[in-house]
C-alpha positions as CSV (number, residue, x, y, z in Angstrom):
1,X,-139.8,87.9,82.2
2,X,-141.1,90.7,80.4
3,X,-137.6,91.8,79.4
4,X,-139.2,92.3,75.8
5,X,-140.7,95.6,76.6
6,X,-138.1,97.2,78.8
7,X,-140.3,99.7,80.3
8,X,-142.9,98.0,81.9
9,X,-140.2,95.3,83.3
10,X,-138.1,97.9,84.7
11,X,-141.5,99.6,86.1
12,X,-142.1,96.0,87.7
13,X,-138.5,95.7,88.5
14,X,-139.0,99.0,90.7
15,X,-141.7,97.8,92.2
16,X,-140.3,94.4,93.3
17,X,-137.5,96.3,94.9
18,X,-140.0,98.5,96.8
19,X,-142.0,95.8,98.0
20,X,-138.7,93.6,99.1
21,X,-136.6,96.7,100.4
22,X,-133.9,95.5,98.3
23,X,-131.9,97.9,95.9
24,X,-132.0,95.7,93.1
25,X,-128.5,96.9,91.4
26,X,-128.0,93.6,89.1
27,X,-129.2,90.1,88.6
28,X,-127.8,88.6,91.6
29,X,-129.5,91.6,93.8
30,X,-132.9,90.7,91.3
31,X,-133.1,86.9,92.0
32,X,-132.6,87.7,95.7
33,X,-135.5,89.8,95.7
34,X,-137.8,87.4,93.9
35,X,-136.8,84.2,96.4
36,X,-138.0,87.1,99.5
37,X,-141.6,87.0,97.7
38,X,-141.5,83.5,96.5
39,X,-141.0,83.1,101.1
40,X,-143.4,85.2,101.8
41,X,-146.0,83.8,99.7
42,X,-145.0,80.1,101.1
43,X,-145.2,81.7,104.6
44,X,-149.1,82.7,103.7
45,X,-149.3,79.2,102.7
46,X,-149.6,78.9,98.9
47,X,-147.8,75.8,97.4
48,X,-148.4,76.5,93.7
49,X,-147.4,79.0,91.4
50,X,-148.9,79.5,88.2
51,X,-147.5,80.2,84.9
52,X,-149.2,81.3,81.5
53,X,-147.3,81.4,78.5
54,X,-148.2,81.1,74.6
55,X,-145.1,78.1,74.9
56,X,-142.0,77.2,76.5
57,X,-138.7,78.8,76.2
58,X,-136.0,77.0,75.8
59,X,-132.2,78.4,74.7
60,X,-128.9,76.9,76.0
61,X,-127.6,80.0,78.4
62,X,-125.2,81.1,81.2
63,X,-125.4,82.9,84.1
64,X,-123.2,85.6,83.1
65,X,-125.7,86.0,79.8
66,X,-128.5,86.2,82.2
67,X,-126.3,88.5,84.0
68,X,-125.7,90.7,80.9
69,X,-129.1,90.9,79.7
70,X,-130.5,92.0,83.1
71,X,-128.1,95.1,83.0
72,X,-128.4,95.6,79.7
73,X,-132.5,96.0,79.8
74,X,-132.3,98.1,83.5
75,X,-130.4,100.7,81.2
76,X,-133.2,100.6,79.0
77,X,-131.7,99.2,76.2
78,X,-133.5,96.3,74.0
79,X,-132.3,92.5,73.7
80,X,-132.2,90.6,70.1
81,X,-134.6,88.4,70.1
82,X,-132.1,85.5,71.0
83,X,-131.5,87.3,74.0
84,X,-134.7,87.7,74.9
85,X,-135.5,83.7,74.7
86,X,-132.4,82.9,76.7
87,X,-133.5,85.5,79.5
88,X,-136.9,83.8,79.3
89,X,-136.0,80.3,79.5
90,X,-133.1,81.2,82.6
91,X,-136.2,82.3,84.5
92,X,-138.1,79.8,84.1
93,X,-135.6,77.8,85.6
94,X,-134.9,79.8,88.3
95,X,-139.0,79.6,89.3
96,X,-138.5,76.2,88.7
97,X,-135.8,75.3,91.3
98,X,-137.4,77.8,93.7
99,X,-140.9,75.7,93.7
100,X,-138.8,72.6,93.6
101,X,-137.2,74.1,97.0
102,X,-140.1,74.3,98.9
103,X,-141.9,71.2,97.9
104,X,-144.6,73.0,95.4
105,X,-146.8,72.3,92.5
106,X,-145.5,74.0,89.5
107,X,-148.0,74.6,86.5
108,X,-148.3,75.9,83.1
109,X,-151.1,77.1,81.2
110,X,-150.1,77.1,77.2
111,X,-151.0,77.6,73.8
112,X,-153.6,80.8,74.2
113,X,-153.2,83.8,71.5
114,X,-153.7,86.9,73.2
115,X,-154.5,90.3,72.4
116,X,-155.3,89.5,68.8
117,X,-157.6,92.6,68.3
118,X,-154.7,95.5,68.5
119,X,-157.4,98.4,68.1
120,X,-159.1,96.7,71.5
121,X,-155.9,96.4,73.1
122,X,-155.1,100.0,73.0
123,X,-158.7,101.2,74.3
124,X,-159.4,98.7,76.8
125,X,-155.8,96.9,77.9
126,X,-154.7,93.3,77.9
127,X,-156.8,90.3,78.6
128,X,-160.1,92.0,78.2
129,X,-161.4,89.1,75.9
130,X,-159.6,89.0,72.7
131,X,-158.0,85.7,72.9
132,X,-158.0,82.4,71.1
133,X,-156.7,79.3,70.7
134,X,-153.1,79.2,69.4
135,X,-151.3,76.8,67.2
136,X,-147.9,77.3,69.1
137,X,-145.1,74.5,69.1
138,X,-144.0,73.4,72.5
139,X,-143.1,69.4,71.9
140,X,-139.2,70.1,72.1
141,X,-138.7,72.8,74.4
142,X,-141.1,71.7,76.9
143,X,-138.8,68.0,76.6
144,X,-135.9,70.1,77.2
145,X,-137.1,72.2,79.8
146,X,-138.3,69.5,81.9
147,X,-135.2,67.2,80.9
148,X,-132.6,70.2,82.6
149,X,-134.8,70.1,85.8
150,X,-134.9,66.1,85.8
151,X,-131.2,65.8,85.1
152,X,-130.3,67.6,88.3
153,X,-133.4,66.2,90.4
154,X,-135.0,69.6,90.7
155,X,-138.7,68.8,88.5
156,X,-141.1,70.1,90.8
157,X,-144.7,68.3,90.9
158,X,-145.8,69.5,87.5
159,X,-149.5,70.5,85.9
160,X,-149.8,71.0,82.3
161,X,-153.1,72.9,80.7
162,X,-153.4,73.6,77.1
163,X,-155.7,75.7,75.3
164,X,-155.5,73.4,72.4
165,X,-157.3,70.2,72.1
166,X,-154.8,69.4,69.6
167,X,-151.6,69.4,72.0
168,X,-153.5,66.7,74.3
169,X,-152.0,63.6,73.0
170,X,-148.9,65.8,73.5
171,X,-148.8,66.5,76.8
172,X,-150.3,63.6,77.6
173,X,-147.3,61.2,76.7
174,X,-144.2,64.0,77.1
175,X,-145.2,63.8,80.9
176,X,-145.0,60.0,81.3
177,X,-140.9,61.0,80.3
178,X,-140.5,61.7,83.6
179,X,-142.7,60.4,86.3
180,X,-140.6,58.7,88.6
181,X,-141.9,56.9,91.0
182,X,-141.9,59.6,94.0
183,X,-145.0,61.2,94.4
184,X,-147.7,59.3,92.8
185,X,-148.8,61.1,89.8
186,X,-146.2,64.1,90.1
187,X,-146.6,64.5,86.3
188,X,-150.3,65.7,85.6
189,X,-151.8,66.5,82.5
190,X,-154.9,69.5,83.5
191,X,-158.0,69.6,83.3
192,X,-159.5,71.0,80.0
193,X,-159.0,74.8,80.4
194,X,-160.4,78.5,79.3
195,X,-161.9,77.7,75.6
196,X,-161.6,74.1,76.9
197,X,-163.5,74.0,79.9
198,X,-167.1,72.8,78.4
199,X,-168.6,69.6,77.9
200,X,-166.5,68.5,74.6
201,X,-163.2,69.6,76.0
202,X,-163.4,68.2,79.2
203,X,-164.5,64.9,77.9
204,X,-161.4,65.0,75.2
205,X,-158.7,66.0,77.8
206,X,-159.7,62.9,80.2
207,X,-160.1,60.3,77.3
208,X,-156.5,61.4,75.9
209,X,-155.4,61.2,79.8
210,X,-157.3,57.7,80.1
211,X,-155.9,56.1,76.3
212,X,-152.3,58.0,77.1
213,X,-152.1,58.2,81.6
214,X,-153.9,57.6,84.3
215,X,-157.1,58.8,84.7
216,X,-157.1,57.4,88.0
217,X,-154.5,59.6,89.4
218,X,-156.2,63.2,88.1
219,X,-156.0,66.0,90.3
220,X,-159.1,66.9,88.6
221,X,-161.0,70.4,87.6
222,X,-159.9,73.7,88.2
223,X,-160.8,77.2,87.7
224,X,-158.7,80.5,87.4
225,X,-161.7,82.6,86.9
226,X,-162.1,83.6,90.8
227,X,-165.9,84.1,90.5
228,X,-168.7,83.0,92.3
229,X,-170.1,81.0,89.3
230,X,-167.0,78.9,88.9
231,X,-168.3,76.3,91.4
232,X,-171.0,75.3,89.2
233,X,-168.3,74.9,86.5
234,X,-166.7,71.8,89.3
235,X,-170.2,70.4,89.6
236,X,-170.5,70.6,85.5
237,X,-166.9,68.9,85.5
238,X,-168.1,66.0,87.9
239,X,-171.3,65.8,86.4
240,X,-169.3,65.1,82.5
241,X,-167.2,62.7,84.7
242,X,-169.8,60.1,86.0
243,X,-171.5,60.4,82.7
244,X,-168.3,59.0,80.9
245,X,-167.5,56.4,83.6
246,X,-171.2,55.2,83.0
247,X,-171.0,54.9,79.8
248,X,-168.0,52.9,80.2
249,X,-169.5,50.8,82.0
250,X,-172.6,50.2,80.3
251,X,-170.3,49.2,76.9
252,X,-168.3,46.7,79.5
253,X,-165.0,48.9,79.3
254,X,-164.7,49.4,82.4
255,X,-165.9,46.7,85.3
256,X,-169.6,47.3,86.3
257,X,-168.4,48.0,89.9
258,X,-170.5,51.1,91.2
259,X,-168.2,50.8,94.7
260,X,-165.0,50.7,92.6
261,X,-165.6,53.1,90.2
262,X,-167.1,55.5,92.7
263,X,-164.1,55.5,94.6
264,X,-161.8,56.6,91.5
265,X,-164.6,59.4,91.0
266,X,-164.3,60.4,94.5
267,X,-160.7,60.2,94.1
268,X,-160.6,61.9,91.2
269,X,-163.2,65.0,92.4
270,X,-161.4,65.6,95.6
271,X,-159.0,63.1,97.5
272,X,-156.5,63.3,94.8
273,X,-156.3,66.9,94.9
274,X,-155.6,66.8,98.6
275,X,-153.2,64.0,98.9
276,X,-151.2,65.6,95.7
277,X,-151.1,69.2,97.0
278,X,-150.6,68.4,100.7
279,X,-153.7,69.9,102.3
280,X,-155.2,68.8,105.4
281,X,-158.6,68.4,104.1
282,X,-161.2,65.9,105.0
């Protein structure tokens, strides 16, 4: 989607058409290409994709804008910057109908700040840890986004992570819009992520789920950081957890039912997960 610096996109662009053995001429050739990965990824077996974005486009479009743009940046020339969200936005659609498709979990990591530090940037690269927390607005395009896929019955199951404590309440109530009955908790609101993922944030993303959701439906933690050490940050999650179900139940807010309660713990640590994403797991 990078359409915003033409020279790296059409550097990925080149490669995509490598990889696919597809002479990727225009956008029709383009999407083509990307639905032979999205395949071959399904075929390996993944059922999520992943997105992360500072926020969510969203700008009314056609397809022969989308088709225009495409061309327009292959020949190395630069879209306005009203282009450039309408490009961005068409894509996400298009990822969006393709997960939809195949039956997987969409989700969408928001709100981070990136690359703050521009004398970093240009020594070391991007994502080399000078990130924060951003103060992005994503209320009425997300609505809108989600609203075009609902309309057409093509919303994907749907995760949600901010970076943003601020944004919980947010998300929290924008997904209860469109649950609908099919999958039981299709609309999820993640687990507390990057600057989030510690004591405090983990405890205020499940109490904003629990005032605002379902706790009892969470798919529960997750981790993006691929490391050895990020099991102990699952164990840290489960840990925070029980310690606020306890509580709960020692100030009578929840029943003091060890066998009931367990059960939405266990649910909430691992059967949840499996049942939601379709893996044969134990």
């Amino acid at each position: 989607m990078t359409v915003d610096q033409p020279k790296l996109f059409n550097a990925w662009v080149d490669k995509l058409a490598e990889r696919t053995n597809i002479d990727i001429r225009d956008f029709d050739s383009f999407l083509k290409a990307l639905h032979k990965r999205h395949e071959f990824f399904h075929s390996a077996g993944c059922r999520l994709s992943d997105h992360g974005l500072d926020t969510i486009y969203a700008a009314d479009f056609t397809e022969s804008e989308l088709r225009a743009f495409f061309k327009q940046v292959r020949g190395g020339k630069t879209l306005d910057s009203g282009q450039i969200l309408k490009f961005k936005y068409g894509m996400l659609v298009e990822f969006a109908v393709m997960d939809h498709a195949r039956d997987w979990t969409q989700q969408f990591h928001l709100g981070a700040l990136r690359n703050n530090n521009s004398r970093l940037l240009a020594a070391l690269g991007p994502d080399t840890g000078f990130d924060s927390i951003g103060d992005f607005d994503f209320g009425r395009p997300l609505s809108r986004f989600l609203d075009r896929l609902d309309r057409t019955r093509q919303l994907a199951r749907t995760i949600l992570y901010t970076s943003n404590p601020r944004d919980n309440a947010l998300l929290a109530t924008m997904l209860g819009n469109f649950q609908d009955g099919s999958i039981a908790g299709k609309m999820q609101f993640g687990s507390g992520w990057w600057f989030m993922d510690q004591k405090d944030g983990m405890e205020r993303q499940m109490e904003d789920l629990s005032q605002m959701g379902l706790l009892s439906r969470f798919v529960g933690m997750t981790t993006d950081s691929r490391s050895f050490l990020s099991y102990t940050r699952h164990e840290y999650f489960r840990r925070t957890l029980c310690n606020m179900l306890g509580n709960d139940m020692g100030k009578g807010l929840v029943p003091r039912d060890e066998k009931l309660v367990g059960r939405m713990v266990q649910d909430i640590c691992h059967h949840n997960a499996a049942r939601y994403f379709g893996f044969n797991m134990p």
